[in-house]
C-alpha positions in Angstrom: -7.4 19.2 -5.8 -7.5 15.2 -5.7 -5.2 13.2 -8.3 -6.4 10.0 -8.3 -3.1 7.2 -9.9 -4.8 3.6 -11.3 -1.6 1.1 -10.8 1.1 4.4 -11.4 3.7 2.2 -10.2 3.0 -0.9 -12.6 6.1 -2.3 -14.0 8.6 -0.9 -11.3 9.8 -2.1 -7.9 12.8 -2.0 -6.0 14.0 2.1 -5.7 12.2 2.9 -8.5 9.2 2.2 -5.8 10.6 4.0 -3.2 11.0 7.5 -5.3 7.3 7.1 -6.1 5.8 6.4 -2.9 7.9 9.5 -1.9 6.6 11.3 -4.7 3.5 10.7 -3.8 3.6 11.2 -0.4 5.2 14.8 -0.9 2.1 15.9 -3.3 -0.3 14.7 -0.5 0.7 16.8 1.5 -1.0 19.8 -0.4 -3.4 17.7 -2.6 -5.7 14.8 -1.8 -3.9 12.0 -3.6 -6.0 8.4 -4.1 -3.5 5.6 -5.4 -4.1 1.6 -6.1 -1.3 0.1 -5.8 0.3 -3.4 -5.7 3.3 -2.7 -4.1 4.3 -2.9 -0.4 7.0 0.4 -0.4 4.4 2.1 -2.1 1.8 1.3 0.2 4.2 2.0 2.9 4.0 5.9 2.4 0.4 6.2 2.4 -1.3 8.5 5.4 -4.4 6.3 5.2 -4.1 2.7 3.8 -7.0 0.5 2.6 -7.4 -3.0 1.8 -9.6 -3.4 -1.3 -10.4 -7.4 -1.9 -12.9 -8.5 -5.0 -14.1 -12.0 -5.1 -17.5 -13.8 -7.1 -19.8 -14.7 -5.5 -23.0 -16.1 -7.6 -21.3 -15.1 -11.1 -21.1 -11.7 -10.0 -18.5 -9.8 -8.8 -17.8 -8.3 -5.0 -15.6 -5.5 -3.8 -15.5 -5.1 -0.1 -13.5 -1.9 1.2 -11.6 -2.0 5.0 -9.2 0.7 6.1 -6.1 -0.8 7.7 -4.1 0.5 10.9 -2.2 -0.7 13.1 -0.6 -4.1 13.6 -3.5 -4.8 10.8 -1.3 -2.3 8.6 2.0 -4.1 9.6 0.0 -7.9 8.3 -1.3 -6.2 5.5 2.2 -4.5 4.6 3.5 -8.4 4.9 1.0 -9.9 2.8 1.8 -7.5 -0.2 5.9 -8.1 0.4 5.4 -11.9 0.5 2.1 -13.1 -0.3 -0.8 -15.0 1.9 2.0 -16.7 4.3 2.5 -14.0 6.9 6.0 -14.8 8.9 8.2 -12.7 10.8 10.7 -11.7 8.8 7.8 -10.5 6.1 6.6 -8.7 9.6 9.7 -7.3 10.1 10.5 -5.8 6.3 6.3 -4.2 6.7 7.6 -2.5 9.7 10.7 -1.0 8.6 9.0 0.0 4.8 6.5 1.7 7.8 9.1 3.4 10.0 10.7 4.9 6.7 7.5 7.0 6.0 7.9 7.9 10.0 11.4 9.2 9.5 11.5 10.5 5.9 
């Protein structure tokens, strides 16, 4: 089965977050689960993470699709937590929203 969730997490953050990126990590693991999301501790408990970016180009509209892994993962992590300025202690808050997923 594949449940597909369009911005399930809209309006929350914080714990809230958390329980649903657990959530939805628990039904992945017997069900295909595709979620857009916004939020870094939601992002955090995905198995496979992609970075979805839209932009115009010529009055039309452009979706471009990467998967993300790695220290890429970590930067993208970052950039949802604390927008396009990537420091270290954004780095460090990806990392540990990561190692949670590792541990849980």
């Amino acid at each position: 089965m594949v449940l597909v969730f369009d911005e399930v997490d809209a309006g929350i953050g914080g714990q809230t977050a958390d329980r649903v990126g657990s959530a939805l990590a628990e039904l992945a693991a017997h069900h295909q689960v595709l979620c857009i999301t916004h939020l870094p501790q939601v992002a955090a408990f995905a198995d496979v993470q992609l970075r979805v970016e839209k932009r115009s180009e010529r009055g039309r509209s452009v979706a471009t699709v990467e998967p993300v892994d790695g220290e890429a993962r970590v930067d993208e992590i970052a950039r949802m937590a604390g927008g396009e300025e990537i420091v270290e202690a954004t780095r460090r808050h990806a990392r540990h929203l990561l190692g949670r997923r590792r541990r849980g």
